[in-house]
VEXTI-165259 format. One line per field, with one value per residue: residue number from 0; x, y, z of N, C-alpha, C in turn. Coordinates in steps of 0.2 Angstrom, whole numbers. Example, Ala and Ser with C-alpha at 12.3 -4.5 7.8 and 13.67 -1.06 7.14 Angstrom:
! VEXTI-165259
n: 0 1
neast: 66 64
nnorth: -28 -11
nup: 39 35
caeast: 62 68
canorth: -22 -5
caup: 39 36
ceast: 66 64
cnorth: -16 0
cup: 39 39
This chain:
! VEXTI-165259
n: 0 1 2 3 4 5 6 7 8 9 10 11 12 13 14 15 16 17 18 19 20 21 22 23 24 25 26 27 28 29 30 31 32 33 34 35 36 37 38 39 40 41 42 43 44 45 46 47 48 49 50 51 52 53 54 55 56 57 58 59 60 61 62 63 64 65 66 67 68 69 70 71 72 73 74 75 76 77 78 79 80 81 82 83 84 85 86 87 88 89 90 91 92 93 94 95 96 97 98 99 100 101 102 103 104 105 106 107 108 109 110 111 112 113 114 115 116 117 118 119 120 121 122 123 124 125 126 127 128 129 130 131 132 133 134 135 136 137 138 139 140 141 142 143 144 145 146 147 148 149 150 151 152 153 154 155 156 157 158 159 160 161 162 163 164 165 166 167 168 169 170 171 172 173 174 175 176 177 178 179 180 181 182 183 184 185 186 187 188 189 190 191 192 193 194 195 196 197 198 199 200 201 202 203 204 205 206 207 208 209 210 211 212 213 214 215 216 217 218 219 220 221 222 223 224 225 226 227 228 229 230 231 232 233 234 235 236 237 238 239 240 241 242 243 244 245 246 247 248 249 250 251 252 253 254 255 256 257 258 259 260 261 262 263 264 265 266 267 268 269 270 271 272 273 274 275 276 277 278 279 280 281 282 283 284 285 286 287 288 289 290 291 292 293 294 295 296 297 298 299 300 301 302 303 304 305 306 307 308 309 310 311 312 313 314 315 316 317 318 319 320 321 322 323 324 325 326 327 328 329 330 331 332 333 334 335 336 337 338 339 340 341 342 343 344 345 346 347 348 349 350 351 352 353 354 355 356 357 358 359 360 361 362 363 364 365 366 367 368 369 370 371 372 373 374 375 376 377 378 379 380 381 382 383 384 385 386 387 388 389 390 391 392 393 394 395 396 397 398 399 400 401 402 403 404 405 406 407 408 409 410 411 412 413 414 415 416 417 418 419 420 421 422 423 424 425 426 427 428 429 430 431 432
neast: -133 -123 -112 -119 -116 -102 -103 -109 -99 -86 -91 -94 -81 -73 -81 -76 -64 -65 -69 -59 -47 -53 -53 -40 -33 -42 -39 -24 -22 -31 -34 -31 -22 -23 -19 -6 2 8 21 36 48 64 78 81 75 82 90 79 80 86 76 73 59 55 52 53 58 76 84 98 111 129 144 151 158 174 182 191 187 188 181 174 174 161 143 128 112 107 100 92 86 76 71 66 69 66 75 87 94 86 89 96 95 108 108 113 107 114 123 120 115 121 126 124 119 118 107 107 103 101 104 99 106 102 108 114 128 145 146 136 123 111 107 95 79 63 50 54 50 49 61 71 81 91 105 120 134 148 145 142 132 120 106 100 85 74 59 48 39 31 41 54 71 85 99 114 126 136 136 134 147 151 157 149 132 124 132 144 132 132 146 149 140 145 158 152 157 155 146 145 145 136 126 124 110 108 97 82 66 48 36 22 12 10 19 22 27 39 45 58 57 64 68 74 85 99 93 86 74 62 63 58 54 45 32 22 5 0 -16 -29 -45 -57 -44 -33 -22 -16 -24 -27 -23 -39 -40 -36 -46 -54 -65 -68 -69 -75 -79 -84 -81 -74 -58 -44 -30 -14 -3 13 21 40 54 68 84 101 110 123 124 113 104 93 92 80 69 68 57 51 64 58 45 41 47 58 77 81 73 66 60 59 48 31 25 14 -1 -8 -24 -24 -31 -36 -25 -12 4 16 25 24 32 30 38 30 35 46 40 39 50 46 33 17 14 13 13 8 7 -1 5 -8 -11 -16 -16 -16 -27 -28 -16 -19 -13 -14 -13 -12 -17 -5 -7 -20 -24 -18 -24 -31 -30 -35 -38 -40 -32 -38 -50 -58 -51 -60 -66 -75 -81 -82 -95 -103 -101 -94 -76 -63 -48 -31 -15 -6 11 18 25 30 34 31 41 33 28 17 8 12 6 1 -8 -9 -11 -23 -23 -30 -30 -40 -55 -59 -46 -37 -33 -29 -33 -21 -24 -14 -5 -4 2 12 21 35 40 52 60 64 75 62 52 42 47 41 41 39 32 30 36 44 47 36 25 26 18 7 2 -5 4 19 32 47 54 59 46 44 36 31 18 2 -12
nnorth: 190 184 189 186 170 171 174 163 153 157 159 145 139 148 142 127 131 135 123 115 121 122 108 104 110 105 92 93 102 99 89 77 74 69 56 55 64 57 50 51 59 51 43 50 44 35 36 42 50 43 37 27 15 14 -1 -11 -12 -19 -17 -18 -21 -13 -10 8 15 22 35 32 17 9 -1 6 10 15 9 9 8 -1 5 -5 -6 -11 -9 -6 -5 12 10 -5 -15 -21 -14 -15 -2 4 15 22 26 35 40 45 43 28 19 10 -7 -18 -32 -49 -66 -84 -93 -99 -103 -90 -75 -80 -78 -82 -88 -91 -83 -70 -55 -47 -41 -40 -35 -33 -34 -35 -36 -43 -46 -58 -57 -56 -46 -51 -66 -79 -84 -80 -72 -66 -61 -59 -54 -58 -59 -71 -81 -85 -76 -81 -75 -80 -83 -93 -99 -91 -88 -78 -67 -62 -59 -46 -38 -37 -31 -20 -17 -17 -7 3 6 8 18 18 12 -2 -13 -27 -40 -57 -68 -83 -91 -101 -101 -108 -98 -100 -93 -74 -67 -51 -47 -46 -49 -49 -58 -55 -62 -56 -65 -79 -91 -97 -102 -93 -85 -78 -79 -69 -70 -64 -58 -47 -42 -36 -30 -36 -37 -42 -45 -43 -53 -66 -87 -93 -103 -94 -87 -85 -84 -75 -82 -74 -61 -63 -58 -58 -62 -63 -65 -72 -76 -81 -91 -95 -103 -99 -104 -105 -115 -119 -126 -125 -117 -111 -104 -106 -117 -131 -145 -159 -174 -184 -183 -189 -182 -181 -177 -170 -161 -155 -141 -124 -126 -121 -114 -108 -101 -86 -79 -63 -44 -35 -27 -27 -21 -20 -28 -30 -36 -35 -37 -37 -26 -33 -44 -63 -71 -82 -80 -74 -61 -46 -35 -36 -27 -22 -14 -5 -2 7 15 32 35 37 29 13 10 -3 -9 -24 -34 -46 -59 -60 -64 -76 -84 -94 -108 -119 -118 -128 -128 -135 -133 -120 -120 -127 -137 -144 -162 -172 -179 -167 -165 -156 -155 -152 -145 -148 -139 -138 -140 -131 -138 -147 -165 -181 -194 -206 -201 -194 -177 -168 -162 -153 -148 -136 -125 -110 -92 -77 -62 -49 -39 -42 -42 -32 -16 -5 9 20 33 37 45 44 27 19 8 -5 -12 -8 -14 -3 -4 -6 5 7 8 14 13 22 25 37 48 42 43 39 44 55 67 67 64 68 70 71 61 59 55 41 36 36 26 23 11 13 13
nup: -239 -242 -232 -221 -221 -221 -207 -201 -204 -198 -183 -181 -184 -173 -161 -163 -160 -149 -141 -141 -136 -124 -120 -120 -111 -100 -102 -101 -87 -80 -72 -57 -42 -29 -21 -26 -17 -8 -13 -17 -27 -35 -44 -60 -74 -84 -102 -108 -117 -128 -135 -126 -121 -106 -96 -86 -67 -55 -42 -34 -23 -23 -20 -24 -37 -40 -49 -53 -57 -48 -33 -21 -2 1 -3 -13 -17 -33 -47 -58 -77 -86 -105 -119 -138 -149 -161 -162 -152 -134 -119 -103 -93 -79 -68 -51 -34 -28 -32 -48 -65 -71 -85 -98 -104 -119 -124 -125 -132 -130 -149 -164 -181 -192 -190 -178 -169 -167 -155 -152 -151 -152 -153 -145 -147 -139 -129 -115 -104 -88 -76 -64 -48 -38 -36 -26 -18 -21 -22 -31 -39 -40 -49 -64 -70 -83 -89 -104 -118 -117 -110 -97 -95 -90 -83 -75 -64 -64 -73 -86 -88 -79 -62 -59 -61 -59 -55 -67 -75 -71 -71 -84 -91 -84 -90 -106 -116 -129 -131 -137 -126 -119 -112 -106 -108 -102 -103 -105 -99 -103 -97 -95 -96 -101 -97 -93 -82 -68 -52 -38 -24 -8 10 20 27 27 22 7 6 7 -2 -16 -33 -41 -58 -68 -79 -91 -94 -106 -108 -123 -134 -143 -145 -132 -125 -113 -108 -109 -99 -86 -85 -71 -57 -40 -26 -16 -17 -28 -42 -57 -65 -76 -80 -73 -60 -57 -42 -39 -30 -25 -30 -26 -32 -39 -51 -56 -70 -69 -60 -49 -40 -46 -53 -44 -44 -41 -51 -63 -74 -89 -86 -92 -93 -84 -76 -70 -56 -51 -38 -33 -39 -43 -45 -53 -54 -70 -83 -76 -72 -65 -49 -31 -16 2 18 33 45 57 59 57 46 39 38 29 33 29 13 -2 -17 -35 -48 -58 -77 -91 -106 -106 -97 -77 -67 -57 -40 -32 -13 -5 9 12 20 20 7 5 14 11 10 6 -5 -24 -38 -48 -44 -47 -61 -74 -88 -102 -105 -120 -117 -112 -99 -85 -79 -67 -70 -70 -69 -82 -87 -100 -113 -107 -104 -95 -93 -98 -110 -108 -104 -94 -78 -64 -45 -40 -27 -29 -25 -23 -29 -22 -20 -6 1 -1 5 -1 -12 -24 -35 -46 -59 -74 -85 -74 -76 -71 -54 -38 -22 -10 6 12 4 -9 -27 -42 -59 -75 -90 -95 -99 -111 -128 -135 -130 -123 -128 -127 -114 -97 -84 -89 -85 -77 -70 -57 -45 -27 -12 4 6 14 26
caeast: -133 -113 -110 -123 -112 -96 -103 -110 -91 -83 -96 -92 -73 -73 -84 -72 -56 -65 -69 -52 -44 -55 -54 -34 -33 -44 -34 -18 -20 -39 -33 -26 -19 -22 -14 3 5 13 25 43 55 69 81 79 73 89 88 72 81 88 71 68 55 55 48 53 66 76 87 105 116 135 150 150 164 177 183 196 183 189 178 177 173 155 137 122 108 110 93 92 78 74 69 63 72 65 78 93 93 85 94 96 103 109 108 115 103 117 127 114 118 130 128 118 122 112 104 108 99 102 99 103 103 104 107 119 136 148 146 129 118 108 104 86 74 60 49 61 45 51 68 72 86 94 111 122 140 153 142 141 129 114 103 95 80 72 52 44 36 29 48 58 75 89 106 115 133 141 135 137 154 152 159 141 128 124 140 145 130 136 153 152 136 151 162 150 156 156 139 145 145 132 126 120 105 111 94 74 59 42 32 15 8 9 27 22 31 43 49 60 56 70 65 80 88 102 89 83 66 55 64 52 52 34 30 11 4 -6 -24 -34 -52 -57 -38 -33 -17 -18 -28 -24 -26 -43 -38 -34 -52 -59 -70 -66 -78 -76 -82 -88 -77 -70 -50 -40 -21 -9 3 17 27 43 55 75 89 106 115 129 123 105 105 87 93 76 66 63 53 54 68 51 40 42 47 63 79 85 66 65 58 56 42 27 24 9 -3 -13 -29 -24 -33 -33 -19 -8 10 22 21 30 31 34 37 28 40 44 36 44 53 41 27 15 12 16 9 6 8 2 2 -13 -13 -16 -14 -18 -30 -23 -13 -20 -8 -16 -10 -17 -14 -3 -11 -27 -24 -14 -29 -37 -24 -38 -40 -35 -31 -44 -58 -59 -51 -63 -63 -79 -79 -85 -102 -104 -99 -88 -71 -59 -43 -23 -10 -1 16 16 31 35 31 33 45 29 26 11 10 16 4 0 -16 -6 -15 -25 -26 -36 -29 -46 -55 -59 -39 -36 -30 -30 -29 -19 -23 -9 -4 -4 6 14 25 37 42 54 59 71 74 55 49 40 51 38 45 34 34 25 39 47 47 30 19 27 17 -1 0 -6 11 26 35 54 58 57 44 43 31 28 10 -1 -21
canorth: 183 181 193 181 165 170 174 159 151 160 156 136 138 149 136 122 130 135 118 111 125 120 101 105 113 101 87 93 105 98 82 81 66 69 50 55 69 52 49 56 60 51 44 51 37 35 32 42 56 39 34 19 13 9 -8 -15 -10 -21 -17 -20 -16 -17 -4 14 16 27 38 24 12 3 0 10 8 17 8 9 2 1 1 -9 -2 -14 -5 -9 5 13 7 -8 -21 -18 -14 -11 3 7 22 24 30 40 44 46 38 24 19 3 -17 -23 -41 -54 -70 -90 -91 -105 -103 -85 -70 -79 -75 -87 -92 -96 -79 -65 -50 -47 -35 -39 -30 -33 -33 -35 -39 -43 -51 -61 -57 -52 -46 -56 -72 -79 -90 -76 -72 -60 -65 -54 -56 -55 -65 -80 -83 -79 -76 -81 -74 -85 -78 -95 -101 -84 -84 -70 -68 -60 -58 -40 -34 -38 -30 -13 -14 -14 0 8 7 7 23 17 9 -9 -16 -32 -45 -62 -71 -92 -99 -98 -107 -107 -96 -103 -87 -71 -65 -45 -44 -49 -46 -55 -55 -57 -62 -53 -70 -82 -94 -95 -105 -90 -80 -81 -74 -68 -68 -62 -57 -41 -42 -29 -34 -34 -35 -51 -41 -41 -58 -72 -92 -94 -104 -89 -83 -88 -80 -76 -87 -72 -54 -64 -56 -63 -61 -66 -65 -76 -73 -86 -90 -98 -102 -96 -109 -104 -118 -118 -132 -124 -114 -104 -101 -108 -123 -136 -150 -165 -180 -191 -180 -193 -179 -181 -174 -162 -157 -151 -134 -122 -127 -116 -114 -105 -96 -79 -75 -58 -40 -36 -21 -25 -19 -22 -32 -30 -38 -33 -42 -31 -25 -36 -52 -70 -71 -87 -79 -70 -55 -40 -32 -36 -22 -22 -7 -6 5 7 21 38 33 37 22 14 7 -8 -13 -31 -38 -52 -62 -60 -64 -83 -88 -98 -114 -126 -119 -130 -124 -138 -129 -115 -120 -132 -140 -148 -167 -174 -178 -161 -166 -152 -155 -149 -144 -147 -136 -142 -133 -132 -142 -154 -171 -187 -199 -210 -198 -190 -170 -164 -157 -150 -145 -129 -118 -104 -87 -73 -55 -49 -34 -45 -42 -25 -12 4 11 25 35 40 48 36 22 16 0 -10 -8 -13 -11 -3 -1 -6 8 5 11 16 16 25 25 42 51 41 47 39 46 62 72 69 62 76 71 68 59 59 51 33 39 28 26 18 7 14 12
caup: -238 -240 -226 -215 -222 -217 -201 -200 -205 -192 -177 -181 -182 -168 -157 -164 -157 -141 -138 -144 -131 -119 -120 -120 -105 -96 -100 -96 -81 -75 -65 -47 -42 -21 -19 -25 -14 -5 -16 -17 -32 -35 -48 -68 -76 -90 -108 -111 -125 -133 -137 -124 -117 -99 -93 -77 -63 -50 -37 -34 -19 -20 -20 -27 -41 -38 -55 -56 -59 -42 -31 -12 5 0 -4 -14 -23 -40 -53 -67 -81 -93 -109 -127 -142 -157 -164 -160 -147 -130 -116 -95 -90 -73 -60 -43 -30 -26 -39 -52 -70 -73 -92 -102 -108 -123 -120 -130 -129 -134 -155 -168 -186 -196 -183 -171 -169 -167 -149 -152 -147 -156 -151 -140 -148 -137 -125 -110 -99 -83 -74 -55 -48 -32 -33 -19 -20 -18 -22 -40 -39 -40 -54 -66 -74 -89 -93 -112 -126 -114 -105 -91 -97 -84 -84 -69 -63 -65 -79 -89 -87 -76 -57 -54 -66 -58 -54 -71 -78 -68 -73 -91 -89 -81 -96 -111 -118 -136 -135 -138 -119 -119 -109 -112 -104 -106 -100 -103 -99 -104 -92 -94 -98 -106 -92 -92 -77 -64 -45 -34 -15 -3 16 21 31 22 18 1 7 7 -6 -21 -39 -45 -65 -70 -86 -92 -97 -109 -111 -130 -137 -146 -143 -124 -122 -111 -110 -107 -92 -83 -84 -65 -53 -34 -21 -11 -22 -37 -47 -63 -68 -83 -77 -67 -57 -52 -39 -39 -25 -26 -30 -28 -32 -46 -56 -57 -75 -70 -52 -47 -39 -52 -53 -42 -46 -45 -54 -66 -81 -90 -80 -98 -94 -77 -77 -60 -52 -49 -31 -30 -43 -41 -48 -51 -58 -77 -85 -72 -77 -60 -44 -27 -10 6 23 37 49 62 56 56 38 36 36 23 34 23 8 -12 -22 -38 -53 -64 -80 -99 -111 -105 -91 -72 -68 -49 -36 -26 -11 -2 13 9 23 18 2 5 19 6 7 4 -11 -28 -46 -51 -42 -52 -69 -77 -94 -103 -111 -125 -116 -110 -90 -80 -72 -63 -72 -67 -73 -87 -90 -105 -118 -103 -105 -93 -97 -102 -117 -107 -103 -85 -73 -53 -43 -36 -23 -33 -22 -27 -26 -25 -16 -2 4 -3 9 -3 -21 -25 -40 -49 -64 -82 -85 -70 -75 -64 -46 -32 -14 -9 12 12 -1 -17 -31 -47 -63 -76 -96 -99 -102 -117 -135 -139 -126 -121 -130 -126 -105 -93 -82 -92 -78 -80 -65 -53 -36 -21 -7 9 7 22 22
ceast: -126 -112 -112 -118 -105 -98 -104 -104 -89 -86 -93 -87 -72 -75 -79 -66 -57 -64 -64 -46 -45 -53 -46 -32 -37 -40 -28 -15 -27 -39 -28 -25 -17 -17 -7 6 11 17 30 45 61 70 79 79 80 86 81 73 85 82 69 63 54 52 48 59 65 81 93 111 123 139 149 157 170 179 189 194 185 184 179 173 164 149 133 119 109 101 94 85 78 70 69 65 66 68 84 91 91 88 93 102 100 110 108 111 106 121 126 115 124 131 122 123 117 111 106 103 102 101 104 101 105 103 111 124 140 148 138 122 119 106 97 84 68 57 52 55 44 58 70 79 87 101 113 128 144 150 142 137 120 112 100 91 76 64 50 41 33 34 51 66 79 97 109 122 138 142 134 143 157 154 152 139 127 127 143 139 131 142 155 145 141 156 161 152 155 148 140 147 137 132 122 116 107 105 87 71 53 38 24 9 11 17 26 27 34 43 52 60 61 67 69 85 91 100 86 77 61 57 62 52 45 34 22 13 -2 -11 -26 -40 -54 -49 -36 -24 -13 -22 -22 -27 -34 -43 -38 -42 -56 -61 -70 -73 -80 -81 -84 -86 -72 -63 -48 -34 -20 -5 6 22 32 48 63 80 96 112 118 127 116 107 97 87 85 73 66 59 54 59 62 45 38 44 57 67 82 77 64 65 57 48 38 25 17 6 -8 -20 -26 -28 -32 -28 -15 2 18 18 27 27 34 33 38 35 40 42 40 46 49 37 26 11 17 11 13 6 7 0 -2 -11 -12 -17 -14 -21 -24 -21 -17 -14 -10 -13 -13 -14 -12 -6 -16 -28 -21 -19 -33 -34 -27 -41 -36 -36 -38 -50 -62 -58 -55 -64 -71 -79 -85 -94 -104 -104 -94 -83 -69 -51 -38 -20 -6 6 17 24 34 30 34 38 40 29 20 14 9 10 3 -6 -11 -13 -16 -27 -29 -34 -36 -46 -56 -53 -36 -35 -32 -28 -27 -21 -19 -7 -3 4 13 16 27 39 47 56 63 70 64 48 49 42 44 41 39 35 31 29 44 44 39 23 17 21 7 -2 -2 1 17 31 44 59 56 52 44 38 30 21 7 -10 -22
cnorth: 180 185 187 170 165 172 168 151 153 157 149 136 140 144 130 125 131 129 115 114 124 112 100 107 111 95 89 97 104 93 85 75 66 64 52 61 62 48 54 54 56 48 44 46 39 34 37 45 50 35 27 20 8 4 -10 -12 -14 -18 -21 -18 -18 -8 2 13 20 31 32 18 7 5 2 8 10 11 10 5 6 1 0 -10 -4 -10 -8 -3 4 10 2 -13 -18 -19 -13 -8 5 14 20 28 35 44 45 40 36 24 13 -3 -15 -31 -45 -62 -78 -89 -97 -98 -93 -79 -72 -80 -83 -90 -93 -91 -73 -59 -48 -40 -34 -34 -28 -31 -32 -39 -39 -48 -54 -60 -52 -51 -48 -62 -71 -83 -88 -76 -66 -63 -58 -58 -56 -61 -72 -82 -81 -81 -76 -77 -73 -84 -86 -97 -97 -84 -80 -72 -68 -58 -49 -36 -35 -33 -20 -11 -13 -9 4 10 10 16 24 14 1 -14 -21 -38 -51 -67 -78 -97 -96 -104 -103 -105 -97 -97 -80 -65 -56 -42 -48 -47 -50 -54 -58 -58 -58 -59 -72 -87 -93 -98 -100 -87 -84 -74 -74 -65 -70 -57 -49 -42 -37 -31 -32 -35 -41 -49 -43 -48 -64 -79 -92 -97 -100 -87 -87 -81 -81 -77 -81 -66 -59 -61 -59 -61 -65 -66 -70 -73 -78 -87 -94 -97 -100 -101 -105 -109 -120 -121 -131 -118 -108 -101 -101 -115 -127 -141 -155 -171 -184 -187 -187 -190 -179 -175 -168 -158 -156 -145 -131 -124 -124 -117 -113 -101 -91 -78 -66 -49 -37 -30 -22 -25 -23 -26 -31 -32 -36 -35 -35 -30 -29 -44 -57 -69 -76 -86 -75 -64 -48 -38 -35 -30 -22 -15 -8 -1 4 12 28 39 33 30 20 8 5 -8 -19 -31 -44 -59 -64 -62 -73 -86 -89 -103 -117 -126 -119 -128 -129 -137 -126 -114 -127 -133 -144 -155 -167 -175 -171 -161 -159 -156 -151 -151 -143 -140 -139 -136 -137 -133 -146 -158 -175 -191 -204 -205 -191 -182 -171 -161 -158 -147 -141 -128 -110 -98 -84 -66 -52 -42 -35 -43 -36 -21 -5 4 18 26 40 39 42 33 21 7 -4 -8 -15 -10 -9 0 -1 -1 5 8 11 16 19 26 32 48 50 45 45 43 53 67 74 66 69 75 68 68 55 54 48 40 32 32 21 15 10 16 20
cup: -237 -235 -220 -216 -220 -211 -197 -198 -198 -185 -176 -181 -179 -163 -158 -159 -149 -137 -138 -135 -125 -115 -119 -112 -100 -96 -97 -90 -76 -70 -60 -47 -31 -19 -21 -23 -9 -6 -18 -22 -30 -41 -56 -71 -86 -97 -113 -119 -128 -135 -135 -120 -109 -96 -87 -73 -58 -48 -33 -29 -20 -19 -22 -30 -40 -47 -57 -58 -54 -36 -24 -6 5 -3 -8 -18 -29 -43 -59 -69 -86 -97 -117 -132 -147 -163 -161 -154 -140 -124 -107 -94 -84 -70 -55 -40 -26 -28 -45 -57 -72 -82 -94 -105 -114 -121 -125 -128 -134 -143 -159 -176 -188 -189 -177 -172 -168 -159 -147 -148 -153 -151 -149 -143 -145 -132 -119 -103 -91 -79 -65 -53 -37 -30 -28 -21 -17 -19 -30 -41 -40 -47 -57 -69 -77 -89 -99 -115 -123 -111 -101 -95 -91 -87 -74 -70 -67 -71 -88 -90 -82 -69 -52 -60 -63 -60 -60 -76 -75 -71 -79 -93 -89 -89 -103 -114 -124 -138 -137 -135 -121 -114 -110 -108 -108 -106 -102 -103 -101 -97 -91 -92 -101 -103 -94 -89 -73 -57 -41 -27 -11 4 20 27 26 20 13 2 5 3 -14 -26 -40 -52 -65 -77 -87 -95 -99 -111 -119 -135 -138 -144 -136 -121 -120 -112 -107 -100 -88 -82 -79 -60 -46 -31 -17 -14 -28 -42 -53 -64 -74 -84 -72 -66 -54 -46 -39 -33 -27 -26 -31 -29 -38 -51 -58 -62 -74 -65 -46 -46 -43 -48 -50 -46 -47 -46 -60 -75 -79 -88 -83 -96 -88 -76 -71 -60 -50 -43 -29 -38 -40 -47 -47 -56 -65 -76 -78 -75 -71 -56 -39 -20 -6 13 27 41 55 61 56 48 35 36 30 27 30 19 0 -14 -31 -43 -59 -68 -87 -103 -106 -99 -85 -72 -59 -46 -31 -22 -7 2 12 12 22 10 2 10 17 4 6 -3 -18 -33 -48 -49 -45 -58 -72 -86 -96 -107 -114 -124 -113 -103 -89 -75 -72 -68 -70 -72 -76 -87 -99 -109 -113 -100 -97 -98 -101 -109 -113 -104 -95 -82 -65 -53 -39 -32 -28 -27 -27 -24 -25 -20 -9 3 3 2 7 -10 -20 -32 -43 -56 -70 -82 -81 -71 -70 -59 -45 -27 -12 -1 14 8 -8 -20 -37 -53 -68 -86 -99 -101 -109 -123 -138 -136 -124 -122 -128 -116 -102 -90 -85 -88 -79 -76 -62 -47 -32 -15 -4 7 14 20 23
């Protein structure tokens, strides 16, 4: 009978480890990822053996450094990779698409009261969720903008102090050998939602008309964590499909005297003029877990049109990440339709209306709260093009020479160890159906 018990033992630890061994080696060598056979390698995503977490990456052309630290007759883009630490303030560090790794800032941000310094800023510990920029070199009048906590964070060349908010955030990257290189965002507004992510779309013309920032939110169904305003939950007239995310657009202001380097509010909006906030151009019905978002004007196209592609990246813990793209046209050929259509509200008799958009902390000068009937699109499957499925958690993106840059967080120090691709470095890809 004890002979027959320890065999009995055995048999059921046995079976435990085969299954263990089995379920092991399904997850981390049983998937295929066909779709990113169409995705290339490029640069090491920085930072990972210092235990950050990568969030967002924009894109930045100016000089190549020389070992003199003067700049030379040579080009490239630069990445800047917003990132959140285990420990200490978080930071964007840059890499040259040509020269690999440059170095890292810490962030700093406005702050009253216990924790700021003598010129009136604290150190940024937030998630640093998404970062995109407009500057150009040789102009100071560009901008960086930072995503997290419900605000867009600006940091505006002139009004920084700096000659250029980028190239400034390059040059002492460049230097930081000691670790205590920083830069300091002077501006934020309330983003009127839950600001995940970022991207800035250039038309590639010297007009800033059609050059437009886009901040959207990430959705997780079930997560108190992860949830958004109610508001946000509409249903496309076209697929019937419910969403719970926004996505904004704003339009591009480079003029010196503008501290968010964006559109504001009309002079006869009737909202006081210390409280003139950029101004939402447009909002997106867009699908939930999305992490990044990128635009791309087709080849050839007028610059004032909206032919091109949407791109955005879905993805949440372990699960492949998928990489939408829409046709942006098809996506904007719904201008008759208002934010009050779809966001409705119930009164005290139990009637349905139609709700504006309030931004939210800006008043009229009467006292009363601020709103617009924007144009609500609908990224939807309706306007879809193609998904790619690829490998888990796929962050932010940007464009560089018309490819989609990837940035990816499943290489960092929290994830490493259980992802099937532990993904070390940015991919890019063309969109093609």
């Amino acid at each position: 009978m004890k002979h027959k018990k320890l065999l009995i033992t055995f048999t059921v630890i046995f079976s435990v480890i085969v299954v263990l061994a089995t379920f092991i080696l399904i997850w981390f060598w049983g998937d295929e990822y066909p779709d990113f056979n169409d995705f290339k390698q490029s640069a090491v995503i920085p930072g990972l053996d210092e235990k950050a977490v990568p969030q967002g990456v924009a894109n930045y052309r100016t000089a190549v450094y020389g070992e003199d630290g003067e700049p030379t007759t040579e080009e490239q883009d630069y990445l800047f990779i917003s990132a959140y630490m285990k420990s200490g303030p978080s930071r964007i560090y840059v890499t040259g698409l040509k020269t690999g790794y440059v170095g890292y800032v810490s962030l700093k941000i406005p702050a009253e009261g216990e924790g700021a310094d003598a010129d009136g800023y604290a150190d940024y510990f937030g998630h640093a969720g998404g970062i995109a920029t407009n500057c150009k070199r040789n102009d100071k009048n560009g901008t960086v903008w930072m995503t997290s906590d419900s605000k867009v964070y600006c940091m505006k060349g002139a009004s920084s102090g700096y000659n250029n908010a980028a190239e400034e955030i390059v040059a002492r990257a460049a230097k930081n050998s000691d670790g205590t290189e920083s830069v300091k965002f002077t501006a934020s507004f309330e983003a009127n939602c839950n600001a995940s992510f970022c991207f800035f779309y250039d038309d590639g013309t010297t007009s800033t008309m059609n050059d437009k920032l886009y901040v959207g939110e990430f959705y997780l169904k079930d997560n108190s964590e992860y949830s958004t305003d109610p508001d946000h939950c509409v249903t496309s007239p076209k697929t019937g499909a419910t969403t719970h995310a926004f996505m904004y657009e704003y339009t591009s202001n480079i003029d010196v005297n503008n501290k968010y380097g964006l559109a504001l509010l009309s002079s006869s909006s009737g909202v006081k003029e210390a409280d003139r906030v950029p101004k939402v151009d447009a909002v997106y019905a867009i699908p939930d877990k999305v992490q990044g978002a990128a635009r791309i004007l087709k080849s050839g196209a007028s610059a004032s049109s909206a032919e091109g592609d949407l791109v955005l990246s879905s993805s949440w813990a372990l699960s492949n990440s998928d990489i939408r793209y829409y046709d942006f046209s098809a996506v904007r050929a719904t201008s008759s339709r208002k934010y009050s259509n779809y966001v409705k509200f119930t009164d005290s008799k139990g009637e349905t209306h139609g709700k504006e958009f309030f931004y939210k902390g800006v008043k009229k000068s009467t006292g009363a709260d601020y709103s617009e009937d924007p144009i609500l699109y609908f990224a939807d499957d309706s306007a879809l093009a193609r998904t790619y499925s690829v490998p888990s958690m796929a962050e932010g993106m940007c464009v560089v020479n018309r490819s989609v840059y990837v940035l990816f967080e499943s290489g960092c120090y929290k994830y490493s160890p259980f992802v099937r691709q532990q993904l070390r470095n940015l991919y890019y890809f063309i969109p093609r159906k």
